[in-house]
C-alpha positions as CSV (number, residue, x, y, z in Angstrom):
1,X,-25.1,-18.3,-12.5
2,X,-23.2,-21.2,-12.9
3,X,-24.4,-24.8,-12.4
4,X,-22.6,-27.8,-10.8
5,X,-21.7,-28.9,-13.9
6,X,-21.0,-25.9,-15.5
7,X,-17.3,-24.9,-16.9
8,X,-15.2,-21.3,-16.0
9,X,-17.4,-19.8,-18.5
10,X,-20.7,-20.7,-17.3
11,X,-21.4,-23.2,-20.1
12,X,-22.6,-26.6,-19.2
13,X,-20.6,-29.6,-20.3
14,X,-23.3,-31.4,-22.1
15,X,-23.4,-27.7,-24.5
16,X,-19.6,-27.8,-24.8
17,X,-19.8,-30.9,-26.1
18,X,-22.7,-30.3,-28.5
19,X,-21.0,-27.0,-29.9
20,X,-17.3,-28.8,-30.1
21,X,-18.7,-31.4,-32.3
22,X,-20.6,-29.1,-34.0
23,X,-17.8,-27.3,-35.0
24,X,-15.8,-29.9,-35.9
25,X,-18.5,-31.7,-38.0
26,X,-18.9,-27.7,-39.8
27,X,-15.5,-27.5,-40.6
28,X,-15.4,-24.5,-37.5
29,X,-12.1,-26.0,-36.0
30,X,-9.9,-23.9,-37.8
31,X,-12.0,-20.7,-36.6
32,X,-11.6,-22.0,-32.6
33,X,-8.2,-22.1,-32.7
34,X,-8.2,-18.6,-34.0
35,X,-10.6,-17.7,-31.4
36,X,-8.2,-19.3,-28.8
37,X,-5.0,-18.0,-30.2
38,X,-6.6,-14.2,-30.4
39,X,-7.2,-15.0,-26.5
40,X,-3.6,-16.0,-26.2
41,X,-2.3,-13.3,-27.6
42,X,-2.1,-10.9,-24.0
43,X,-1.3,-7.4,-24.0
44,X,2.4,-6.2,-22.3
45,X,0.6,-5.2,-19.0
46,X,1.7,-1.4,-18.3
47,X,-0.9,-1.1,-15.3
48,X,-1.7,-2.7,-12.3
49,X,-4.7,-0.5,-11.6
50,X,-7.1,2.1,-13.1
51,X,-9.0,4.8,-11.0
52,X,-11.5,6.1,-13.3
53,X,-13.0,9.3,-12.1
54,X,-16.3,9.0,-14.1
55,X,-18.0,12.5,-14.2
56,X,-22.0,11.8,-14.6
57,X,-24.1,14.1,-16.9
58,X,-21.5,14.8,-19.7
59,X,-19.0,17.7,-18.5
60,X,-18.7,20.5,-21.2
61,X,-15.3,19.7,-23.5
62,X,-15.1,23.7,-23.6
63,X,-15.3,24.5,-19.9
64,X,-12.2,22.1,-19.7
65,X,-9.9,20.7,-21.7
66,X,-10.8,22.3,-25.2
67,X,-11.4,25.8,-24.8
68,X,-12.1,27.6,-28.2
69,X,-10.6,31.4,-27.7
70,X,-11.6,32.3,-31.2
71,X,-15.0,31.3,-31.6
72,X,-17.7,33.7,-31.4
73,X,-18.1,34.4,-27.7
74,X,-22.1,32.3,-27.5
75,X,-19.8,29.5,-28.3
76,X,-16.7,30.3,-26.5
77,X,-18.1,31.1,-23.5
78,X,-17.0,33.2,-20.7
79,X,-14.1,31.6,-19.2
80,X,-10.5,31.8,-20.9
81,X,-8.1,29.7,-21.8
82,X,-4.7,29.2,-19.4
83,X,-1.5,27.7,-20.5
84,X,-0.3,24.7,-18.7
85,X,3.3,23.6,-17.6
86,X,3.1,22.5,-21.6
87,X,4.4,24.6,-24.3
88,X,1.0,24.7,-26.4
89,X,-1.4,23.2,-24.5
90,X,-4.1,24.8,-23.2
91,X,-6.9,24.1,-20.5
92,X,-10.1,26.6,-19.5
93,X,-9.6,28.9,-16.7
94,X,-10.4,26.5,-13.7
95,X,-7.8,24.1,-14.0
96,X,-5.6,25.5,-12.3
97,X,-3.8,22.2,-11.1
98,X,-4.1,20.5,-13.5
99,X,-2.5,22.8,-15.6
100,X,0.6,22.5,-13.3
101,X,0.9,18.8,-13.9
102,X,-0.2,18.9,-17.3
103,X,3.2,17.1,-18.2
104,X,1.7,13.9,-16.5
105,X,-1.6,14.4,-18.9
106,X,-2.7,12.9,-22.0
107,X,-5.8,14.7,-23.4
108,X,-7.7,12.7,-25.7
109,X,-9.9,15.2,-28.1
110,X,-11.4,13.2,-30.4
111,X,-13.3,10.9,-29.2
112,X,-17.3,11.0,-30.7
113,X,-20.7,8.8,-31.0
114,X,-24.0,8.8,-31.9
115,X,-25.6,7.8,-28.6
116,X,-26.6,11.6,-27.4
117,X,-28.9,10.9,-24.3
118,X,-27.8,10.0,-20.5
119,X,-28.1,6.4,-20.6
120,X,-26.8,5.4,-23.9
121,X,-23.7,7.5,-23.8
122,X,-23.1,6.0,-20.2
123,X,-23.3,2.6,-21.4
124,X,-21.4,3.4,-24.7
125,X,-18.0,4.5,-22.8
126,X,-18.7,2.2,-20.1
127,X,-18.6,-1.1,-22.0
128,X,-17.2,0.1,-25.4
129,X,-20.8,-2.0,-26.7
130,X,-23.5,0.9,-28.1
131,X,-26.7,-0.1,-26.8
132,X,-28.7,-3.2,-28.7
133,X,-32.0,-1.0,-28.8
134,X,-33.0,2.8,-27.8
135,X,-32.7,3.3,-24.2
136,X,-34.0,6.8,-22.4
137,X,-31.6,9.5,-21.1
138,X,-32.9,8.2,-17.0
139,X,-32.3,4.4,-18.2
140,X,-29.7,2.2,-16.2
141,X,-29.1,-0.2,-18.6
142,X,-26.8,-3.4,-19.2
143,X,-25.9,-5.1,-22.2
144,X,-22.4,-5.7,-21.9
145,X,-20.0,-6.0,-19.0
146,X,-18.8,-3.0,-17.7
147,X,-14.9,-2.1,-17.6
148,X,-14.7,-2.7,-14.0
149,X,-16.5,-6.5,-14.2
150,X,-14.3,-7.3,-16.8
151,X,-10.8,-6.3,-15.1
152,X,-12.7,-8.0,-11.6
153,X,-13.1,-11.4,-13.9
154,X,-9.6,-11.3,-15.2
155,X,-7.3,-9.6,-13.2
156,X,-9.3,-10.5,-9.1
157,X,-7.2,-8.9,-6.1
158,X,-5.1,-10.3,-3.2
159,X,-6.1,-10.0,0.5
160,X,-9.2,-11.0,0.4
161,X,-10.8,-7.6,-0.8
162,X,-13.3,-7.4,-3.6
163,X,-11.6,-6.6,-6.9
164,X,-13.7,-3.8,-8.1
165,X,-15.3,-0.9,-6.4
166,X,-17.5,2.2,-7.3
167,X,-17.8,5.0,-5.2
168,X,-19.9,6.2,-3.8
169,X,-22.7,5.0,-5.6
170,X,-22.4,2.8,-9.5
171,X,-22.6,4.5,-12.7
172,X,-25.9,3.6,-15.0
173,X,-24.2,0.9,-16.5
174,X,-21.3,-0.3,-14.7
175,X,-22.0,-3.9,-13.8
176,X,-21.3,-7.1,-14.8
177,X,-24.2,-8.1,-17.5
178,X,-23.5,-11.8,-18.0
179,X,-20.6,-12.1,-15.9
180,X,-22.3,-12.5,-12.5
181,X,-23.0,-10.4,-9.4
182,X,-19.8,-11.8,-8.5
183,X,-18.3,-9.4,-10.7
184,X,-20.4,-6.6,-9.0
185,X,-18.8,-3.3,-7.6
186,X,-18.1,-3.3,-4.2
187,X,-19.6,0.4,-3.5
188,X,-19.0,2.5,-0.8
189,X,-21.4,4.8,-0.3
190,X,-20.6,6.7,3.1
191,X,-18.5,10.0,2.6
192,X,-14.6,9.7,3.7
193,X,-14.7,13.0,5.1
194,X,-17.0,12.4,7.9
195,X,-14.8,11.7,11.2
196,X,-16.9,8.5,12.0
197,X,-16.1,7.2,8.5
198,X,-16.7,3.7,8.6
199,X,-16.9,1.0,5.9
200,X,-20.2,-1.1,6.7
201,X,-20.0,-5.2,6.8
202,X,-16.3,-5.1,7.1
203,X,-15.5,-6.1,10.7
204,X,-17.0,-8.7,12.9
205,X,-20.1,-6.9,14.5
206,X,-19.2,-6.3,18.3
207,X,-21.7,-9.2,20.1
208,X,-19.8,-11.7,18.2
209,X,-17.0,-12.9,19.8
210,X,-14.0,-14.4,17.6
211,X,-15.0,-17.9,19.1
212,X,-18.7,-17.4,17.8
213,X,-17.7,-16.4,14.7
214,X,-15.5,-19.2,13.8
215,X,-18.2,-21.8,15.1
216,X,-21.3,-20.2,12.7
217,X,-18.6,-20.0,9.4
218,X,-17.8,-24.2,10.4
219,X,-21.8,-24.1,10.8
220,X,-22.2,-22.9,7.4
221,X,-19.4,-25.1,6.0
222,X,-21.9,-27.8,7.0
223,X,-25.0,-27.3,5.3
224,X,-23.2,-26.0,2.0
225,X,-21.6,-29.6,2.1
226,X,-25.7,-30.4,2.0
227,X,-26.3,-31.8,-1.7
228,X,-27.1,-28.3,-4.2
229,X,-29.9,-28.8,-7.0
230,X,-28.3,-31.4,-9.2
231,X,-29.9,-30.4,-12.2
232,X,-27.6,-29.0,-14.9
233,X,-30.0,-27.1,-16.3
234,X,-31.1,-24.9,-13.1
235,X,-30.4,-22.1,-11.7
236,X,-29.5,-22.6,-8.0
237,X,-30.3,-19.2,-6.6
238,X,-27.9,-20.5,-3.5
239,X,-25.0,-20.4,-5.5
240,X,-24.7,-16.5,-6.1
241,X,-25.5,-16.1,-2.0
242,X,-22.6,-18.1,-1.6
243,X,-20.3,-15.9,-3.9
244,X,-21.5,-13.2,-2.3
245,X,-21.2,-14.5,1.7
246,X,-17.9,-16.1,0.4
247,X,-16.6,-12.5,-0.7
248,X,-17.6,-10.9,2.5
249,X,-15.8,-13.7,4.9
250,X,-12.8,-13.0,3.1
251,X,-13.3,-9.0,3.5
252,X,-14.2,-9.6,7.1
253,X,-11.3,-11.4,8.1
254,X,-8.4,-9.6,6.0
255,X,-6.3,-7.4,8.2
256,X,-4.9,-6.1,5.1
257,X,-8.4,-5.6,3.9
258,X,-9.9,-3.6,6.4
259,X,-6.5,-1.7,7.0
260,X,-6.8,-0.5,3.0
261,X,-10.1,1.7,4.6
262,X,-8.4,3.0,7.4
263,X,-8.6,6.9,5.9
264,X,-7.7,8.1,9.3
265,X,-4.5,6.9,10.0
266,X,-3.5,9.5,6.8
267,X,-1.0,12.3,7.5
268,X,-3.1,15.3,7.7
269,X,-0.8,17.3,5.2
270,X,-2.2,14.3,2.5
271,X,-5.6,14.6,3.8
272,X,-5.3,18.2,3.0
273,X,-3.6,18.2,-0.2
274,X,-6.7,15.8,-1.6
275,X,-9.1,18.4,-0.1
276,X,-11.6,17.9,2.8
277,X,-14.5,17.1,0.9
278,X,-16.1,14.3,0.0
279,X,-14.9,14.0,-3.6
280,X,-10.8,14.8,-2.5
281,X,-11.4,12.2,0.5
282,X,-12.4,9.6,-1.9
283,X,-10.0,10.0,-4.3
284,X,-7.2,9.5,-1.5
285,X,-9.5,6.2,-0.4
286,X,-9.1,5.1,-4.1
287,X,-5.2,5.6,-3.7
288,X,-5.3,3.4,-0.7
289,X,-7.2,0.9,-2.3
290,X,-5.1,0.3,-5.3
291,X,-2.1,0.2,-3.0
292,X,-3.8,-2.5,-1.5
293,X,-3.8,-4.5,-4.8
294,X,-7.7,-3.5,-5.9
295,X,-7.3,-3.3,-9.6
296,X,-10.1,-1.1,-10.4
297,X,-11.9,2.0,-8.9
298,X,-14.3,4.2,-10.0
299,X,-14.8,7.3,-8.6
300,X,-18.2,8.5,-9.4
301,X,-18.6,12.7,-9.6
302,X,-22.3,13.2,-10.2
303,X,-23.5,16.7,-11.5
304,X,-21.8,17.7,-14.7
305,X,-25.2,17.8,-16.8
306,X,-25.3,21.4,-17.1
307,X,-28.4,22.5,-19.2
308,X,-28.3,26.1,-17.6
309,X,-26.5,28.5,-15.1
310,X,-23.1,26.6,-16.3
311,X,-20.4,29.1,-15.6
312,X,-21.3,29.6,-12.0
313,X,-22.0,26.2,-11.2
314,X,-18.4,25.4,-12.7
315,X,-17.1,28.3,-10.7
316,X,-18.4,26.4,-7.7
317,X,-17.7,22.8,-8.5
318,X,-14.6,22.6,-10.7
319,X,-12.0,24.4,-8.5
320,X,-12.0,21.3,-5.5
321,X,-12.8,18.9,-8.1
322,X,-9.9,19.8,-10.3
323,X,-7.3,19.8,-7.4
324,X,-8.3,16.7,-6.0
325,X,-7.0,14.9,-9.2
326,X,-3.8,17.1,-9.4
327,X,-3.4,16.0,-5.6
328,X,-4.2,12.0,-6.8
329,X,-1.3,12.4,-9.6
330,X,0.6,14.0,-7.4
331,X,0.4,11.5,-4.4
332,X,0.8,8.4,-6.5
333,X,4.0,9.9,-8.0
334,X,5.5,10.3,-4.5
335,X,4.3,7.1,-3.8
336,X,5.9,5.6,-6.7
337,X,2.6,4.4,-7.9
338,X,1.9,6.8,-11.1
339,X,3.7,4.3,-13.6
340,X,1.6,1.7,-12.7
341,X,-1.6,3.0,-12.1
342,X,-3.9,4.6,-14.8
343,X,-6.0,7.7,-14.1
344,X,-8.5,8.8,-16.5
345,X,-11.2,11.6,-16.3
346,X,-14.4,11.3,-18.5
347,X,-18.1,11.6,-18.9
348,X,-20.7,10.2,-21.2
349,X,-20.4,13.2,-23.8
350,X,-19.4,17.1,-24.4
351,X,-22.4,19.8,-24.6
352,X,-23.4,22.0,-27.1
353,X,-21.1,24.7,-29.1
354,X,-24.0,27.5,-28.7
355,X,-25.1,28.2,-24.7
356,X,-28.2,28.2,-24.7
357,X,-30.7,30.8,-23.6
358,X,-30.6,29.1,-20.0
359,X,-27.4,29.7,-19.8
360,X,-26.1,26.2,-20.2
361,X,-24.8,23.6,-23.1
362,X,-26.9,20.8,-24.2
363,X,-26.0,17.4,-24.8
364,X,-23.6,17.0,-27.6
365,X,-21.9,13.6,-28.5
366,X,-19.6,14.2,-31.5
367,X,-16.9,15.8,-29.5
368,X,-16.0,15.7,-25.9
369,X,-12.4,15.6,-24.0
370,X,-11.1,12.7,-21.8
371,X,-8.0,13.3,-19.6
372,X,-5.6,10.0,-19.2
373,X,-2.2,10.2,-16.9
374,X,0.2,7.3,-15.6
375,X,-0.2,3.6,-16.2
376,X,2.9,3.9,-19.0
377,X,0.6,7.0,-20.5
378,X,3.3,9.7,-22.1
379,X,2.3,12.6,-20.6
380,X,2.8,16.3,-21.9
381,X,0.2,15.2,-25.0
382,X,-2.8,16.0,-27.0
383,X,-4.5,13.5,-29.1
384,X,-7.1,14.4,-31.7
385,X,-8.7,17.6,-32.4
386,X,-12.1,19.2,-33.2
387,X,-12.8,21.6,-35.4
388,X,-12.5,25.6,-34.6
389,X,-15.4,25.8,-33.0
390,X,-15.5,22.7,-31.2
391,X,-18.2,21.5,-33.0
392,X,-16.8,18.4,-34.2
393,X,-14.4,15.9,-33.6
394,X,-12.0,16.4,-36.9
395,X,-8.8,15.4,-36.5
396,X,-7.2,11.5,-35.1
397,X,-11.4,10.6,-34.8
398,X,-11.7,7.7,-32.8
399,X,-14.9,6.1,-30.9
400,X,-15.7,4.8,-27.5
401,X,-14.3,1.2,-28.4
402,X,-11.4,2.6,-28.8
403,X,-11.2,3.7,-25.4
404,X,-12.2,0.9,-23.7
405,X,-9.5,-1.3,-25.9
406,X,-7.2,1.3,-24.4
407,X,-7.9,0.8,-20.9
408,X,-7.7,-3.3,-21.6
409,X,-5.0,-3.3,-22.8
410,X,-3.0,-1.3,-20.4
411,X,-4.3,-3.3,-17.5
412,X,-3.3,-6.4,-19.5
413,X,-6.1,-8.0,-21.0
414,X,-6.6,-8.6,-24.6
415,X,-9.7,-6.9,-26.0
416,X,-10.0,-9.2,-28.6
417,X,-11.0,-12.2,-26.8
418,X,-14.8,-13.7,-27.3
419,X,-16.4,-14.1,-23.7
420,X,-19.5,-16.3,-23.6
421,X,-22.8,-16.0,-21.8
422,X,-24.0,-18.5,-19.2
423,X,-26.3,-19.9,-22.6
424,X,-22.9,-20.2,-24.2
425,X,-23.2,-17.6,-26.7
426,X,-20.1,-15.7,-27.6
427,X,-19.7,-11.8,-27.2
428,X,-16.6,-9.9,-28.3
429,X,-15.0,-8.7,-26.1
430,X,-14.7,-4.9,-27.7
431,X,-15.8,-5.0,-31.1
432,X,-13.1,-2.9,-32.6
433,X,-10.1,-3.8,-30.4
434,X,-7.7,-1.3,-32.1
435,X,-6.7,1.1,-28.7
436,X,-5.3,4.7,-29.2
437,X,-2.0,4.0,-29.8
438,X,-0.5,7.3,-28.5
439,X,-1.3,6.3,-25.4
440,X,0.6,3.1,-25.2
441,X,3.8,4.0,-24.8
């Protein structure tokens, strides 16, 4: 939280001032400019906004988008592979649509770590920062901003709604870290598809009159006009309840905000096509929400941590799933949206080449699949490869920083730029800031 004296990046004057002279006396001047000119130095932005369909518990890379037909079949498994609208590429059996608009896709192959359990992946391909110390597979843990925080911080929104939002619920580690609840996900957690959909704390509650509302907001302006803790060096717990009550007057009394949740007044032919469950509806809400200038969404698909009974489980989950992202490609084309918006479809990890006596894959973090369309993304691709029996990422190997400088870079902002903590010490950004160039257009 950031004091009254306190600069854009949390750090107090009095510590600017030490660390400039400091540098200056230490011969570091040379190394600030560089700093500064590496933050200068912004990316071509080829997206407005990225929806990024995060599918919790690691989804199996065979099951999807690198089935293995000529493994042995305890490592192929029991589903097929199908040819897509691609010459050559191929997806399992239950991608269906997405095959049919696999000209819009980018599959990304490649892509391993070492961070094998629940939390650590999560945070890995959430920040592009491996975890400072072991963390359990049930941990939520936060180290580094988030992807979302980070494109809230630089990129904000118009209309008064909250730049970033997570639904239904946030990932393990998709928050801000030092970046302030500010930078928070707005989440959603209410289900679309219900017919009394309603998005909580966005109106004015109905025994409030206009007249009443506008006299207890001048009420308010009042006290904060009341002198704040004028010590530099605490933390006025005030100041983040302000961000926050700030945020929601201005979500309040948007029109254009509280229209952007207004699933209903949908065609019912769109409502269809996205699917009338819970998932498909809040894909079509994350649609409406980047029309609406939001630039980033996560939609969060719990479920994918298949340790047994895998093949009918997928049977059960993928086909909606699958077509509710086809319908999402599909609707932002018509829109005219799909050049500007970035889609991309992940978990933490792949599972296991052998199934297991369960039935099921383990987890398994040197290979796994990540699907990326729109946003300038040249579709109709594969990038990477693993080995023949998908043990192994092999071929184009590239790592979750990678990614992440990907995604940054798209959407604008330069991955190489040092942020700084509210203590004023510097964090990169990404460490490796190199993004997968196939995917840049």
């Amino acid at each position: 939280m950031k004091g009254l004296h306190s600069n854009c990046e949390g750090m107090p004057r009095r510590d600017c001032l030490r660390l400039g002279l400091g540098g200056l006396v230490a011969g570091g001047l040379v190394g600030a400019l560089q700093a500064r000119g590496a933050e200068d130095r912004t990316p071509t932005r080829q997206a407005d906004a990225c929806i990024l369909i995060w599918m919790d518990g690691g989804p199996s890379h065979y099951e999807t988008f690198d089935p293995k037909p000529e493994a042995p079949v305890e490592i192929r498994g029991q589903f097929r592979p199908i040819p897509t609208r691609t010459p050559g590429m191929q997806f399992s059996q239950l991608l269906t649509q997405l095959a049919g608009v696999s000209n819009d896709l980018a599959i990304v192959r490649s892509i391993r770590h070492d961070q094998g359990n629940h939390g650590a992946g999560n945070h890995y391909m959430m920040t592009g920062a491996p975890p400072r110390i072991p963390v359990g597979c049930g941990a939520f843990v936060s180290f580094h901003p988030s992807l979302g925080s980070v494109a809230a911080k630089m990129l904000g929104a118009p209309n008064g709604i909250p730049p970033y939002f997570s639904l239904p619920q946030m990932s393990r580690s998709g928050g801000p870290n030092f970046l302030g609840a500010r930078y928070a996900p707005f989440v959603v957690p209410d289900s679309p598809s219900s017919s009394s959909f309603r998005v909580r704390d966005v109106t004015i509650p109905a025994a409030l009159t206009e007249q009443r509302f506008s006299s207890r907001q001048e009420l308010r302006a009042q006290v904060d006009r009341m002198l704040r803790i004028h010590d530099e060096q605490a933390a006025d717990p005030a100041l983040a309840l302000d961000e926050f009550y700030e945020q929601g007057m201005q979500l309040v009394s948007s029109p254009k905000a509280q229209a952007a949740f207004d699933i209903h007044s949908e065609p019912d032919s769109v409502r269809d096509a996205y699917g009338r469950n819970p998932f498909g509806q809040r894909a079509l809400l994350a649609r409406r929400l980047v029309s609406a200038g939001v630039p980033f969404v996560t939609l969060y698909e719990g479920g994918w941590d298949h340790h047994e009974d895998l093949f009918a489980r997928f049977e059960s989950k993928v086909p909606p799933f699958e077509a509710s992202i086809a319908a999402l490609i599909e609707d932002l084309r018509q829109q005219g949206m799909l050049e500007r918006t970035l889609v991309v479809a992940l978990g933490e990890f792949g599972r296991t080449p052998k199934i297991n006596e369960r039935g099921g894959r383990d987890h398994w973090s040197n290979a796994m699949s990540v699907m990326f369309a729109g946003g300038g993304t040249r579709g109709g691709q594969v990038i990477g490869a693993t080995d023949r029996q998908g043990y192994a990422a092999v071929e184009r190997v590239l790592a979750p920083e990678n990614f992440v400088s990907t995604i940054y870079r798209k959407l604008g902002i330069n991955p190489e730029q040092i942020l700084y903590t509210p203590q004023g010490r510097p964090a990169h950004l990404v460490s490796n800031p190199e993004p997968i160039a196939e995917l840049m257009g």
